[in-house]
C-alpha positions as CSV (number, residue, x, y, z in Angstrom):
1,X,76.1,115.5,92.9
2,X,73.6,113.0,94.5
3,X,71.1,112.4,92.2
4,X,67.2,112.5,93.1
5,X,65.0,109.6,94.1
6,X,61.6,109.0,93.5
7,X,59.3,106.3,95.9
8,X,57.5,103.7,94.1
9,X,55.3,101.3,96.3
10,X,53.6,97.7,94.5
11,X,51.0,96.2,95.0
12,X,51.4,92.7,93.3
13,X,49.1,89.5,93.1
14,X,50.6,86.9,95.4
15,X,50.6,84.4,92.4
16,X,52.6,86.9,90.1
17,X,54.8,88.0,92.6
18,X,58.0,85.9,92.1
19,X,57.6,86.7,88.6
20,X,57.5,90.1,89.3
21,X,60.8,90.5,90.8
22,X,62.4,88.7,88.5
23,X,61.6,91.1,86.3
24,X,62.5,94.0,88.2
25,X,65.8,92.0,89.1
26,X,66.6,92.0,85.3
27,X,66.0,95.8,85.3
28,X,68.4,96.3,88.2
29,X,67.5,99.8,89.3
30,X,65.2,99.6,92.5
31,X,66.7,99.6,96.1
32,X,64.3,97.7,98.3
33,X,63.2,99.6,101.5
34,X,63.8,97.8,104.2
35,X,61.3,97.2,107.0
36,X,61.7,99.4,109.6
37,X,60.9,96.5,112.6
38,X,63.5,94.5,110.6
39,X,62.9,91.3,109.0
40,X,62.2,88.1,110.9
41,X,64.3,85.2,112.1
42,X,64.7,82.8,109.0
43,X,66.7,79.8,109.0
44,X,66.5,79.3,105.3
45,X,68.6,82.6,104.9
46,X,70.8,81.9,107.7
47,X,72.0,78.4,105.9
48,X,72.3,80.3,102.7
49,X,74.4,82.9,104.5
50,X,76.5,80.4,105.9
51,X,77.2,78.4,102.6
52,X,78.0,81.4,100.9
53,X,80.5,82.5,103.4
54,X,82.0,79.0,103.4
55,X,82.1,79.5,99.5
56,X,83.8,82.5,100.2
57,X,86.9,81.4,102.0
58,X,87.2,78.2,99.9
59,X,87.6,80.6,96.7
60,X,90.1,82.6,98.6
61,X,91.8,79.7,99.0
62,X,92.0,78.2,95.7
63,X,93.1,82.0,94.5
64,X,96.0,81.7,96.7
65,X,96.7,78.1,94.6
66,X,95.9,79.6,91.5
67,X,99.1,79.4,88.6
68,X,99.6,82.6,87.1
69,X,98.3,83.1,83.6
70,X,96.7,79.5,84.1
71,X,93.5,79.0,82.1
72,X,90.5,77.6,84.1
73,X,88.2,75.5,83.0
74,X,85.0,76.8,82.4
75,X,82.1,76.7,85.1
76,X,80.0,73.3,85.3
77,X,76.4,74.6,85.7
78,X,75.3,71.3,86.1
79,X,77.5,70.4,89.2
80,X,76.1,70.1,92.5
81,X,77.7,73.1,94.7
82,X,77.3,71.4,97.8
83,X,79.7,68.4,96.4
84,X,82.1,70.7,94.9
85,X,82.2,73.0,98.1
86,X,82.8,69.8,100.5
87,X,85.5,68.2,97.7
88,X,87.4,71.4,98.2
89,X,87.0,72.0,102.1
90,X,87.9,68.3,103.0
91,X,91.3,69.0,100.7
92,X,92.0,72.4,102.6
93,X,91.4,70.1,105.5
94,X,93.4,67.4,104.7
95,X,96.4,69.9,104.2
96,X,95.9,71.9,107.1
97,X,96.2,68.2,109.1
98,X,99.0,66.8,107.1
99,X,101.0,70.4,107.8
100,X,99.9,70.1,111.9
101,X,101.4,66.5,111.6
102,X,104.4,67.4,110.1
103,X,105.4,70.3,112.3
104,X,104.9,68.0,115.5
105,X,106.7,65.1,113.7
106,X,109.5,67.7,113.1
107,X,109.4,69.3,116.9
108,X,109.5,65.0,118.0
109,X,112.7,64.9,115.9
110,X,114.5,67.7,117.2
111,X,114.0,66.6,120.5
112,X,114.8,63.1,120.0
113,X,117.9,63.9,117.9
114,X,120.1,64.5,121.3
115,X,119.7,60.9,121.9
116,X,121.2,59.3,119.0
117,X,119.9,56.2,117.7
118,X,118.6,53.4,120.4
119,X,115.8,50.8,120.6
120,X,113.2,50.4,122.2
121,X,113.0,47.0,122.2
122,X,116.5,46.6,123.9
123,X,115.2,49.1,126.8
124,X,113.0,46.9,127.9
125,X,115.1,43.5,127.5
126,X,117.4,45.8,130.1
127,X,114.3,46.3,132.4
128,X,113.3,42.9,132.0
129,X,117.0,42.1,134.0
130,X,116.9,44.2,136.7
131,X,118.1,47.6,134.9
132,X,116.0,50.3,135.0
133,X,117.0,53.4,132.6
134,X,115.6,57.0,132.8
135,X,116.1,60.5,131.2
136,X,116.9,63.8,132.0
137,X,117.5,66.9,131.2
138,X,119.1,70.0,133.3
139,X,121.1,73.0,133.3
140,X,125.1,72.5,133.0
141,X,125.5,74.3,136.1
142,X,122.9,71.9,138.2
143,X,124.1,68.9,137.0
144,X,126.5,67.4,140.0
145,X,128.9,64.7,139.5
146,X,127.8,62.6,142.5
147,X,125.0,61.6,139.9
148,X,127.4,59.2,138.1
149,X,128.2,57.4,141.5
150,X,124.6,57.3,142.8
151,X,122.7,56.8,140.3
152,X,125.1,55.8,137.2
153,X,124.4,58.9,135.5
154,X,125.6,58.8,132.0
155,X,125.9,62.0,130.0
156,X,124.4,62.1,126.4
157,X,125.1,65.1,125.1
158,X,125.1,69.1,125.7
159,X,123.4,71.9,123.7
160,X,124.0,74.8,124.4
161,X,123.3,75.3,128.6
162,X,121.4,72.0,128.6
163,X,122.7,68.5,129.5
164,X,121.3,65.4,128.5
165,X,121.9,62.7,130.8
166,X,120.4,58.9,131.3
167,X,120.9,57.1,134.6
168,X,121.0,53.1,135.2
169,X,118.8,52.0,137.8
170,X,117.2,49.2,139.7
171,X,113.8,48.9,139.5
172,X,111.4,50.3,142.3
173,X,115.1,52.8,143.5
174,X,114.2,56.3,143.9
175,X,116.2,58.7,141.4
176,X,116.4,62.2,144.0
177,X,118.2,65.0,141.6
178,X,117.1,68.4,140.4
179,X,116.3,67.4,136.8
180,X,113.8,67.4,134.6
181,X,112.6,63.6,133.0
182,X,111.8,63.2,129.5
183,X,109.7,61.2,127.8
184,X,110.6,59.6,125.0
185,X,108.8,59.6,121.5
186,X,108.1,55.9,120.6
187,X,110.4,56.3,117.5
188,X,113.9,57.0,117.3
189,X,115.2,60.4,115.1
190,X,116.2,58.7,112.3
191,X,112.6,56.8,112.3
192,X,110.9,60.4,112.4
193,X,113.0,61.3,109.5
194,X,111.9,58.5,107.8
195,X,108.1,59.6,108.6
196,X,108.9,63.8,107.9
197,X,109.8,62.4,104.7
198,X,106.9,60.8,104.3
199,X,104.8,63.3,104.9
200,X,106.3,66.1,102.7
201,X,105.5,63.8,100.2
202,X,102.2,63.8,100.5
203,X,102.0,67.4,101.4
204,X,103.1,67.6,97.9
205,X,101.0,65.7,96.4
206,X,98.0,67.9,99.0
207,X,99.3,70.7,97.2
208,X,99.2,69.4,93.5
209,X,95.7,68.2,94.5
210,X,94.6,71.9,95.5
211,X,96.3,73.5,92.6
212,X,94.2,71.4,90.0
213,X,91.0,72.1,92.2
214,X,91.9,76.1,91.3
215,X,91.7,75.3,87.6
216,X,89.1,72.6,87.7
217,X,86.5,74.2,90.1
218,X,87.2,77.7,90.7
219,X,85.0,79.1,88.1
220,X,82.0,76.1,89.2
221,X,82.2,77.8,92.8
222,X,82.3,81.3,91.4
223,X,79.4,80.3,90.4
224,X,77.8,78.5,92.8
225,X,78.7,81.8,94.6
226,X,76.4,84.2,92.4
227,X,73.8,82.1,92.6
228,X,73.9,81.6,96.4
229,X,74.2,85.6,97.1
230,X,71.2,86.2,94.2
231,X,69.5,84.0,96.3
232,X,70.1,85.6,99.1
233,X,69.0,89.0,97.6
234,X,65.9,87.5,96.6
235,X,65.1,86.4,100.0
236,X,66.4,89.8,101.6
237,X,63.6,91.2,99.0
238,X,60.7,88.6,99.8
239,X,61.0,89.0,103.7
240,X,60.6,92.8,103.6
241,X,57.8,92.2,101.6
242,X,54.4,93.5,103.2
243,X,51.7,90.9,103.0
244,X,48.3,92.4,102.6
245,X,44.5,91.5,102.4
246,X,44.6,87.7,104.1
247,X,48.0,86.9,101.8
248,X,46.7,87.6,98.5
249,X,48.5,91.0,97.6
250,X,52.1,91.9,98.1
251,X,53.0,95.2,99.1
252,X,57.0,96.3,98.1
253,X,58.7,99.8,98.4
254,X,61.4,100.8,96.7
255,X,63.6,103.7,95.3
256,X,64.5,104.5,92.1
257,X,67.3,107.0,90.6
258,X,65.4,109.4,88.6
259,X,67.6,109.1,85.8
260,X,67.3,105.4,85.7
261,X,63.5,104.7,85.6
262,X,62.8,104.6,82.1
263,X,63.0,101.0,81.8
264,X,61.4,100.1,84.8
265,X,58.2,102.6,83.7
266,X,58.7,100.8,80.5
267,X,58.1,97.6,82.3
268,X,55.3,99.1,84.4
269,X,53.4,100.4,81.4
270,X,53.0,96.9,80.2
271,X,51.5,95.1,82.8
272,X,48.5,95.6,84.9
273,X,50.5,95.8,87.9
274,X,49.1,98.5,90.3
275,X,52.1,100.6,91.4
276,X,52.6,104.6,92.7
277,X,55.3,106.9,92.4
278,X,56.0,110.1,94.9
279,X,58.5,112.7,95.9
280,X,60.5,111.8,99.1
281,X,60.1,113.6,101.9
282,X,62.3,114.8,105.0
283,X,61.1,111.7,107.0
284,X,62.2,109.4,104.5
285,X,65.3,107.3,104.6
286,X,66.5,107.8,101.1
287,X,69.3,105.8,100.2
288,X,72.1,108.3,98.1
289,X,73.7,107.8,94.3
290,X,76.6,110.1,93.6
291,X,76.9,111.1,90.1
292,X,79.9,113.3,89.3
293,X,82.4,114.0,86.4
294,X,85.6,112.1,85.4
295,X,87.8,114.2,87.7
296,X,85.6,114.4,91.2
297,X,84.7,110.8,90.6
298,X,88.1,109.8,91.3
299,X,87.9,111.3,94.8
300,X,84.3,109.7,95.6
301,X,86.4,106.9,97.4
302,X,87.9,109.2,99.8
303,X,85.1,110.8,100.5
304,X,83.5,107.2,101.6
305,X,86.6,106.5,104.1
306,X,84.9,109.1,106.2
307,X,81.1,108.8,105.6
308,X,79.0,109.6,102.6
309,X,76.6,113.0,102.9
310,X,72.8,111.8,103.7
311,X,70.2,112.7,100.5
312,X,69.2,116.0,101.7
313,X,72.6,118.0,101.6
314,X,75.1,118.8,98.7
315,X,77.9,116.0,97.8
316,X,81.2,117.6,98.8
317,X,83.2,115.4,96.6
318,X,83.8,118.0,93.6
319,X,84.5,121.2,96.2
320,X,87.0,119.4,98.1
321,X,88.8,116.8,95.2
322,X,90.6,119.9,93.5
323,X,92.0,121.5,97.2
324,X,93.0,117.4,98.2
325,X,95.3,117.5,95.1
326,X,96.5,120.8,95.9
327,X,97.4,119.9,99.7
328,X,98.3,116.8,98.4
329,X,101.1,118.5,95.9
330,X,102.3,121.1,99.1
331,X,103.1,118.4,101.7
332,X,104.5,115.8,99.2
333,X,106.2,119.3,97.8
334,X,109.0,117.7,95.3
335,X,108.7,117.8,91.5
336,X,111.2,114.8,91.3
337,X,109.3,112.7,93.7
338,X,105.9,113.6,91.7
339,X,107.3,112.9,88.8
340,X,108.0,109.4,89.7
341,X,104.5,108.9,91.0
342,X,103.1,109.9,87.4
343,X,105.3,107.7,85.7
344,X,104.9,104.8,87.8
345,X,100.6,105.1,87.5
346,X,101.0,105.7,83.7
347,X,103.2,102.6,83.1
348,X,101.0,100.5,85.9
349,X,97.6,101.4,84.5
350,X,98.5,99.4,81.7
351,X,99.2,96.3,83.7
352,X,96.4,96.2,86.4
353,X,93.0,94.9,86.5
354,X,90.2,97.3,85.8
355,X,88.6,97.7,89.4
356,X,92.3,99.4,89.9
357,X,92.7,102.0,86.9
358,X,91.2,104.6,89.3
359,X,93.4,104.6,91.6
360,X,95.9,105.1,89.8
361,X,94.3,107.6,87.9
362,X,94.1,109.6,91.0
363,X,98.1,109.1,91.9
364,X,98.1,110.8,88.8
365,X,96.9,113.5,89.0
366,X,98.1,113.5,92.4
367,X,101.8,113.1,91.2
368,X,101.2,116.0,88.1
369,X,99.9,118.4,91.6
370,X,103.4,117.3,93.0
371,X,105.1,118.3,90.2
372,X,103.5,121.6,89.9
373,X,103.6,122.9,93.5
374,X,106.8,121.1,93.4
375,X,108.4,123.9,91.3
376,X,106.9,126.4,93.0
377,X,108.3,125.1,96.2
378,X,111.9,125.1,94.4
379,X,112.3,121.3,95.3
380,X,113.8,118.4,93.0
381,X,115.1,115.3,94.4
382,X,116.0,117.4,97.3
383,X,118.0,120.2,95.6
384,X,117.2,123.9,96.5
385,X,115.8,125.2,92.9
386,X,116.1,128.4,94.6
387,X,120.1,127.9,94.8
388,X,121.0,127.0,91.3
389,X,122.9,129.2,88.7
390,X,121.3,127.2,85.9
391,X,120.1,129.6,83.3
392,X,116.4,128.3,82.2
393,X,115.8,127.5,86.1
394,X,116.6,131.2,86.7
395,X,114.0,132.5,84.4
396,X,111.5,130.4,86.7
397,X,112.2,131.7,89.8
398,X,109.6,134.3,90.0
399,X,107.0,132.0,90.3
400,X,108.9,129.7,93.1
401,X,108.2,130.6,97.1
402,X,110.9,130.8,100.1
403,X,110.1,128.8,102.9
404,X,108.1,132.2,104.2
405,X,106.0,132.8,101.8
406,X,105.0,129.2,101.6
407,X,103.8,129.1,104.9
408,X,101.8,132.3,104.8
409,X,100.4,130.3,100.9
410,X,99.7,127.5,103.7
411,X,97.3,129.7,106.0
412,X,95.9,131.8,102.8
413,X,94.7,128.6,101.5
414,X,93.4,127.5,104.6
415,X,91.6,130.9,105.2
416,X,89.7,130.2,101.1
417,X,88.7,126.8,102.0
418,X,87.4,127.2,105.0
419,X,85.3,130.2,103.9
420,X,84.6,128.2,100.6
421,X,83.2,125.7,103.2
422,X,80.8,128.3,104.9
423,X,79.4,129.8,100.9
424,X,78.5,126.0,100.5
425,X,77.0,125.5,104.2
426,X,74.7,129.0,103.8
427,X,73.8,127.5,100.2
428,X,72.8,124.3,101.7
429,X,70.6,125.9,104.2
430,X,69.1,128.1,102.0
431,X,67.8,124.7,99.2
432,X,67.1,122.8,102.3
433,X,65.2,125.6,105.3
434,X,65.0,128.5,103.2
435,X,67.2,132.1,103.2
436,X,65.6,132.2,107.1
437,X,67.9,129.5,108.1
438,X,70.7,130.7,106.6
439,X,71.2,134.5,107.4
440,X,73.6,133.7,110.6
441,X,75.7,132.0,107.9
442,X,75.5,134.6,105.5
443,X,76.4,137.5,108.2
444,X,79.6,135.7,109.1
445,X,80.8,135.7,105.6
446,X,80.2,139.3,104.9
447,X,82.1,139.9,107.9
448,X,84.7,137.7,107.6
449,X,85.5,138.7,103.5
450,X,84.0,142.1,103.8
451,X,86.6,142.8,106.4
452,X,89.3,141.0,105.4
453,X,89.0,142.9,101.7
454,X,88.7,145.9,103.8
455,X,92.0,145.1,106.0
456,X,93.8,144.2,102.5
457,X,93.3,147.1,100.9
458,X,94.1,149.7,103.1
459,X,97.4,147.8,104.1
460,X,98.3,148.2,100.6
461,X,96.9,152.3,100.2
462,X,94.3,151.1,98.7
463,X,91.3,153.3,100.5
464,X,91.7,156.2,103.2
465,X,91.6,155.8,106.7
466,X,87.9,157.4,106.9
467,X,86.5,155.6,104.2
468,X,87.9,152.3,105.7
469,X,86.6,153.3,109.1
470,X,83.1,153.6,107.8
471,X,83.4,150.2,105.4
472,X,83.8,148.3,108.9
473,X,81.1,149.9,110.4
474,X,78.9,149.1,107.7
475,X,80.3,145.7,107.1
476,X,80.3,145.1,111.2
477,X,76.4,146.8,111.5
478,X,75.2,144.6,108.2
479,X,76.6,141.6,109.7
480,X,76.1,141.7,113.3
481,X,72.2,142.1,112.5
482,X,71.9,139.0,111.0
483,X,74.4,137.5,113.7
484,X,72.2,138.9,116.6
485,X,69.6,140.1,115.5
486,X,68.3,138.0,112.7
487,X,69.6,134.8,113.4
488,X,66.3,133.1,114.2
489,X,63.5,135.2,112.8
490,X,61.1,133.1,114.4
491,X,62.9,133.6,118.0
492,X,62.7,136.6,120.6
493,X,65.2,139.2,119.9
494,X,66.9,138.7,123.3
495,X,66.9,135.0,122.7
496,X,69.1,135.6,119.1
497,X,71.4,137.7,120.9
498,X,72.4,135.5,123.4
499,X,73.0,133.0,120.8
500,X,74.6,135.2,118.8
501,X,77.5,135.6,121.1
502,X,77.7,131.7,121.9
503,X,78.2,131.8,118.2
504,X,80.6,134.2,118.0
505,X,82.3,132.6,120.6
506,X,82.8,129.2,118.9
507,X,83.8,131.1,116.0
508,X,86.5,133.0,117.3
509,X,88.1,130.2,118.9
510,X,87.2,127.5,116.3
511,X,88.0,129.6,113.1
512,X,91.6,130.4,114.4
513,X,92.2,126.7,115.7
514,X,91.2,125.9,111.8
515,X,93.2,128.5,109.8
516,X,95.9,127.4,112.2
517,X,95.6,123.9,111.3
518,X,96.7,124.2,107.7
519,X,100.0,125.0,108.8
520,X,100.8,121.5,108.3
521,X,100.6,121.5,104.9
522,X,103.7,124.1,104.7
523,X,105.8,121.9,107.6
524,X,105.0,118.5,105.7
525,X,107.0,119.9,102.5
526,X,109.4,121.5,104.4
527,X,110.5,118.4,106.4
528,X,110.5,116.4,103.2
529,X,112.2,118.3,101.4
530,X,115.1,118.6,104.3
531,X,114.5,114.8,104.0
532,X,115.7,114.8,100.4
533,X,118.5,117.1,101.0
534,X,119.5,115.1,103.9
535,X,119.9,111.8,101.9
536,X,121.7,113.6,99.1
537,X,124.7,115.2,101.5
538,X,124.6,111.8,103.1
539,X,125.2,109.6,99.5
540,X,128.0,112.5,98.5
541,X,129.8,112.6,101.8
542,X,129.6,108.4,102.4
543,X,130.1,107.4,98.9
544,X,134.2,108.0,99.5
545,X,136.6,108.3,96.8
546,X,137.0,105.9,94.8
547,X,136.9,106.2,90.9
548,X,134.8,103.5,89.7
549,X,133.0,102.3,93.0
550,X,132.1,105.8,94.5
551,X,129.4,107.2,91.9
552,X,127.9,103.3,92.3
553,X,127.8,104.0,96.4
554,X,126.3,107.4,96.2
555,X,123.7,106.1,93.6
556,X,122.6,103.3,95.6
557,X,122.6,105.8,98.8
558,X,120.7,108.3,97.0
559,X,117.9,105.3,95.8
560,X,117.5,103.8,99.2
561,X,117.2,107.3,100.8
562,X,114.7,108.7,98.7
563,X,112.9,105.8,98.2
564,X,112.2,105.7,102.1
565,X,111.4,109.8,101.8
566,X,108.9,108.9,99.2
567,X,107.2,106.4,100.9
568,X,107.1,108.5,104.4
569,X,106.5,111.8,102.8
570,X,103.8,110.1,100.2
571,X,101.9,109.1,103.4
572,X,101.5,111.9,105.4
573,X,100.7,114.0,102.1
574,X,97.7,111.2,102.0
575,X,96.3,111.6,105.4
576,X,97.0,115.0,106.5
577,X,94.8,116.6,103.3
578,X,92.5,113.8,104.4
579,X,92.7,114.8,108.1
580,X,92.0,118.7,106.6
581,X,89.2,118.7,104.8
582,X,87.6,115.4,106.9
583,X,87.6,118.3,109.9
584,X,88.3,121.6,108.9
585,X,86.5,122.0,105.7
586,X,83.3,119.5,106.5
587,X,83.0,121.1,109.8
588,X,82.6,124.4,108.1
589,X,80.8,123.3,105.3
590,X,78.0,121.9,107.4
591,X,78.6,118.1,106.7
592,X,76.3,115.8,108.4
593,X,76.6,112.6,106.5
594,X,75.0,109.4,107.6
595,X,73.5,108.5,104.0
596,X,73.1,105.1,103.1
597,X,74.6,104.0,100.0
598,X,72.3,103.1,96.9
599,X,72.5,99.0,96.5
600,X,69.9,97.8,93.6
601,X,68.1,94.7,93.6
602,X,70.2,93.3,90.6
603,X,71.7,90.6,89.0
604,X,74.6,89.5,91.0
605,X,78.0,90.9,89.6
606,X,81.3,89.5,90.9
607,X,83.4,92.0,92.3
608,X,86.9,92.1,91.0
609,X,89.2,92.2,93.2
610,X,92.2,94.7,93.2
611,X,94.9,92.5,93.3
């Protein structure tokens, strides 16, 4: 349900106006209307920006430094942020150098380590008395022996295809060979060592440094952070602020949940602010509040992966939340594997942080659709229900489908949602235009149930062929004049009908591309469950004979399979209800979305994060 919204405009005394939305900040319920031109370049806002996204990524740093179940030390709210900040980003900084300095002092090792120890020093005594020496490098193949007599090539080593090589020189003689010189680092390997050891020292010490920065400041920049995003708030607030009459009134707009303005009329009532409060209109931007029970609450955040329904339409969340579960339940389709999902959100609901709890609330009742439509489907762990001689199973078979009457459950469903989907579009238009707008709608549903009811009941004897002639010309003749005829009231007649065939056009085509759609949800459980069964020949055929080691092979088989059918099959049961009621059922329903979500000028309150 998207709760209703009422416009209240302020105009404030410049002097009282910072203590004016204070108050209201304290209150927490208005969302500040933006200005529609924007607000202006401001470079205060910008440097407040900046320093809080600097804040940001040093506090995502210190929580990846953070010991478990370590206990920080209480914020400082007397510290200066900006010191704090910089103590911490010159640390991350310091590491990041030391760890670049040790990964090229480790790359310098590795490629002095083919050349053993030497000195410098003596190099150059040797050049000094008329011997000058020079490395290389080449491919085993390119290296010819003539070097040694020319040149006084002197092989090193080999690794691999390489070959290192030196050759002894005069100085000023030309070296002519296909190889490639090296440069040599200005310490030996066993020098470098010395220095990697070094550094990994301090590296540690880096680290220790950063770890007790985690304990010691993380709370002090958490809250440096709050107060640096208020700010920014408060700013956001100020610059879409209207000034009025030469500076000395300011003019704000805001919306306010109707179920949420008693303390702000509370406020209102005792000061002498002047203030008015309207009815939005269709021209207004309004920004949307769900409110829904326990159980469609859960399924707000899917709804938000595709867009969230602008102020003027109905909130699909509670219509589609119980048809998600069910698809969810058919293309997942195995009571064993739900099963595990409701154990494992039960026991890990008690473990995780609060900002988490729903979601596993909904893999609950996710996993408890599993188990249900599991049974029906006959699957468990990938055994065939259907096939067993157990007694208590076989007094449940009557309620379990074959693989044909689960895809014909497939396209029945599709065929209730989809019309479930036009009922709440023709509702929609009728709170929104009037009935007017809404007949068109209203004429394909009593075509499309009247004559499916129709088509039903005299496949199953249920009316004579006269009387079910005349039903479909009544249901046809009431329908096609609000199709054709009555489709626009305010249109010409000949205008309607042409649109009413474009309509029935797209229908046609659309509405069986739709239904069709929904077969997935019967070839998603179906492949799983062959999935399952799969694994389960494979851990009883590859587990061999042995007494003792055999049952130990098929169990471990029979974990790692299902484990990976779980996780495959888990994920399209996710998307592909996702992917159905995303197209098929808010296409039919009349979704336009585009609302903006309701943000109030509040306190700041630190998100928790979800891991």
């Amino acid at each position: 349900m998207i709760l209703k919204m009422k416009k209240y405009t302020f105009l404030v005394y410049h002097k009282n106006y910072i203590d004016f939305l204070e108050k209201i900040r304290e209150i927490g319920v208005l969302h500040v209307i933006e200005k529609p031109e924007g607000i202006p370049e401001n470079d205060a806002l910008r440097n407040k920006m900046q320093f809080a996204a600097r804040v940001k990524a040093a506090l995502k740093q210190l929580e990846k430094r953070t010991p478990k179940n370590a206990n920080l030390a209480p914020a400082n709210n007397n510290a200066n942020g900006l010191e704090i900040l910089s103590k911490v980003e010159n640390a991350l900084i310091e590491k990041d150098e030391l760890d670049l300095k040790l990964q090229l002092s480790e790359k310098e090792r590795d490629r002095m380590e083919v050349w053993g120890m030497f000195s410098h020093e003596r190099l150059q005594q040797l050049k000094q008395m008329g011997f000058e020496i020079q490395f290389y490098s080449c491919n085993v193949r390119k290296f010819d022996q003539e070097w040694e007599v020319l040149y006084n090539a002197f092989e090193i080593d080999t690794v691999g295809t390489t070959r290192y090589f030196i050759t002894i020189t005069r100085p000023g003689e030309v070296v002519e060979i296909e190889a490639d010189p090296i440069k040599l680092s200005s310490k030996t390997a066993i020098e470098l060592d010395v220095e990697i050891k070094e550094l990994r020292h301090i590296i540690e010490n880096a680290k220790l440094n950063l770890i007790e920065m985690s304990v010691s400041d993380y709370q002090t920049l958490k809250s440096v952070q709050g107060k640096v995003l208020g700010e920014i708030d408060f700013s956001n607030v100020i610059l879409n602020t209207r000034i009025e009459a030469d500076e000395k009134v300011m003019l704000l707009e805001a919306w306010c949940p109707e179920d949420s303005d008693v303390a702000l009329n509370q406020f209102l009532d005792t000061t002498e602010i002047y203030f008015e409060s309207k009815v939005p209109t269709d021209e207004d931007k309004i920004p949307v509040k769900l409110k829904n029970n326990r159980f469609a609450k859960l399924y707000e955040m899917i709804g938000e992966l595709y867009d969230i329904p602008n102020y003027h339409e109905i909130d699909l969340t509670p219509f589609f939340a119980p048809f998600y579960m069910l698809f969810f339940g058919l293309c997942l389709g195995d009571a064993g594997y739900g099963f595990i999902l409701v154990l494992i959100s039960i026991f890990a609901r008690k473990k995780v942080k609060p900002a988490l709890k729903p979601i596993l609330s909904l893999v609950t009742w996710l996993g408890s659709a599993t188990v249900i439509l599991g049974i029906v489907s006959g699957t468990f762990f990938g055994y065939n229900l259907l096939e067993s001689k157990i007694a208590w199973i076989e007094s449940i078979k009557v309620i379990m489908l074959d693989p044909n009457q689960l895809f014909y459950t497939a396209l029945i469903l599709g065929v209730i949602q989809i019309m479930f989907g036009m009922i709440i579009k023709a509702v929609g238009l009728v709170r929104r235009f009037g009935l007017s707008a809404s007949l068109s709608t209203w004429g394909w549903i009593i075509v499309l149930i009247g004559c499916g009811t129709v088509y039903g009941l005299s496949t199953y004897n249920g009316l004579l062929p006269l009387t079910t002639k005349w039903a479909y010309i009544i249901i046809g003749g009431i329908g096609g004049l609000l199709i054709f005829i009555l489709n626009d009231i305010k249109r010409n007649p000949l205008i309607n009908i042409g649109a009413g065939l474009w309509d029935t056009y797209n229908m046609a085509t659309g509405l069986l591309g739709d239904v069709l759609s929904y077969i997935r949800l019967f070839a998603l459980g179906i492949s799983g469950a062959v999935m399952g069964f799969v694994f389960n020949d494979l851990a009883i055929n590859l587990s061999g004979s042995i007494p003792v080691l055999s049952p130990i092979i098929m169990i471990i088989i029979m974990l790692i399979g299902h484990s990976i059918n779980i996780f495959m099959s888990g994920l399209s049961a996710f998307v592909h209800p996702m992917r159905l009621t995303f197209v098929e059922f808010y296409k039919n329903s009349g979704f336009e979305g585009g609302g903006k979500k309701y943000k109030p000028f509040a306190p700041y309150k630190e998100k928790e994060s979800l891991f």
